[in-house]
C-alpha positions in Angstrom: 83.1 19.9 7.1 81.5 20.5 10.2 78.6 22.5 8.5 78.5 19.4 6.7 77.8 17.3 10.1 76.1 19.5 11.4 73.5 19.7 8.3 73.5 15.6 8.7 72.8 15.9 11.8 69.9 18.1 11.9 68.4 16.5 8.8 68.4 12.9 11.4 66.6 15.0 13.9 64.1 15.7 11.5 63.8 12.4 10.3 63.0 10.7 13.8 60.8 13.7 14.6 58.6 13.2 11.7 58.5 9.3 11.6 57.7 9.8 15.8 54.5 11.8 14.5 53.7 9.7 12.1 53.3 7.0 14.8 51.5 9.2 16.8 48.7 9.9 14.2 48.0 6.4 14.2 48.3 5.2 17.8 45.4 3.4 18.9 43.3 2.6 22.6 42.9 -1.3 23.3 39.5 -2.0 22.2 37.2 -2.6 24.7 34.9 -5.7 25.0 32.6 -4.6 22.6 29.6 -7.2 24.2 27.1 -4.4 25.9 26.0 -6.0 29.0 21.5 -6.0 29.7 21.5 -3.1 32.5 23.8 -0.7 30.6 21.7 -1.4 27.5 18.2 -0.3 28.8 19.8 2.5 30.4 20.9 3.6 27.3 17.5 3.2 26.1 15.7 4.5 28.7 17.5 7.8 28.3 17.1 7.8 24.9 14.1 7.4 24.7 12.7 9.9 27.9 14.9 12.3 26.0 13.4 11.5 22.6 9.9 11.4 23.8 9.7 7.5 22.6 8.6 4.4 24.2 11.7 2.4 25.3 10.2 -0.6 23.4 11.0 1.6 20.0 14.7 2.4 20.6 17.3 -0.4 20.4 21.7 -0.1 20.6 21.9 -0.5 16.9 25.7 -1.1 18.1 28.1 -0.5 20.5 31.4 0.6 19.7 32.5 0.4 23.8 32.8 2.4 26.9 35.8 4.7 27.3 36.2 5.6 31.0 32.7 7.0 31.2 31.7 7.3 28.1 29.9 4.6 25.6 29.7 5.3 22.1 26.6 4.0 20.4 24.6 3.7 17.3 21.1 4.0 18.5 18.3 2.9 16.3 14.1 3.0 16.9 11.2 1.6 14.9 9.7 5.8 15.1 12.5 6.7 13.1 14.8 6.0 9.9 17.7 7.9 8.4 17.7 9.1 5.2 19.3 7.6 2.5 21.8 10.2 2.4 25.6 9.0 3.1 26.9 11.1 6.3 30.9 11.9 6.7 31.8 13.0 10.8 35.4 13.7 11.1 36.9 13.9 14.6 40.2 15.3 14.9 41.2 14.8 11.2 39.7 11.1 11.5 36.7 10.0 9.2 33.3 7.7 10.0 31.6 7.5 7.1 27.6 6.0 7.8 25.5 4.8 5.2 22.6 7.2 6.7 22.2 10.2 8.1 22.2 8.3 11.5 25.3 8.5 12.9 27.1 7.5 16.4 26.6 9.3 19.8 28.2 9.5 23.2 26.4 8.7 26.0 27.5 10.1 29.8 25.9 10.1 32.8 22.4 9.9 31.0 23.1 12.5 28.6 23.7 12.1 24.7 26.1 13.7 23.0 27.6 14.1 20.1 30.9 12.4 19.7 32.6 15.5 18.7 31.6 17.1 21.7 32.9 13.9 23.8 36.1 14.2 22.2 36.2 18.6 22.5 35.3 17.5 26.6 38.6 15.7 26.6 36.1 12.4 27.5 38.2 10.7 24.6 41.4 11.1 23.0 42.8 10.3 19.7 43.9 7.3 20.1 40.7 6.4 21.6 39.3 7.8 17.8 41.5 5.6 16.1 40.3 2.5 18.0 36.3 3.6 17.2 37.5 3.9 13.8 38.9 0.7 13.6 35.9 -0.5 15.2 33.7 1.0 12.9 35.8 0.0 9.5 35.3 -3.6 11.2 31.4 -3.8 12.0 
């Protein structure tokens, strides 16, 4: 009988512990006001585009998924350049972004672009922080 209890009992255990990751894995960041304000935007662009060797009248913020703490994620777009037709798949941390070109989204810090999974591998975003990009990005 008390193997019984026992074997109840652990199988409980089990239970909450797998339906507490399960709610992990999907735990999200409050989105951030997704409206990029004019100074952040050029200085986006102005990086981009010294770093690209592009006038900054060619680049635009395709969009902006937000800033994280220090860290904006953006689709960045210019009239020198197109993506390929090619559908692109980035998965972060077991979470997809699926583009419909070969253009795909980038962190920017401190003037420097980078690549999201690098942001994320820099500990400059966390999972949950993922999931709310995602969500952002299933949305746009």
């Amino acid at each position: 009988m008390k193997k019984k209890i026992l074997g109840i009992a652990v199988a409980i255990v089990m239970l909450f512990a797998v339906v507490g990751l399960a709610a992990c894995n999907t735990e999200t960041y409050p989105r951030p006001d997704l409206s990029i304000n004019a100074e952040l935007e050029l200085s986006i662009r102005q990086d981009f585009a010294e770093q690209h060797d592009i006038r900054v009248d060619d680049v635009f913020v395709s969009f902006y998924y937000g800033t994280y703490y220090e860290t904006s994620i953006i689709l960045m777009g210019s009239t020198e350049f197109v993506g390929g037709d090619t559908v692109t798949t980035v998965t972060i941390s077991g979470i997809e972004f699926v583009f419909p070109t070969t253009v795909v989204f980038s962190a920017w810090r401190d003037g420097i672009f980078y690549s999201v999974q690098q942001a994320y591998d820099n500990d400059w975003l966390t999972r949950p922080m993922l999931r709310t990009i995602q969500e952002i990005h299933l949305d746009k």
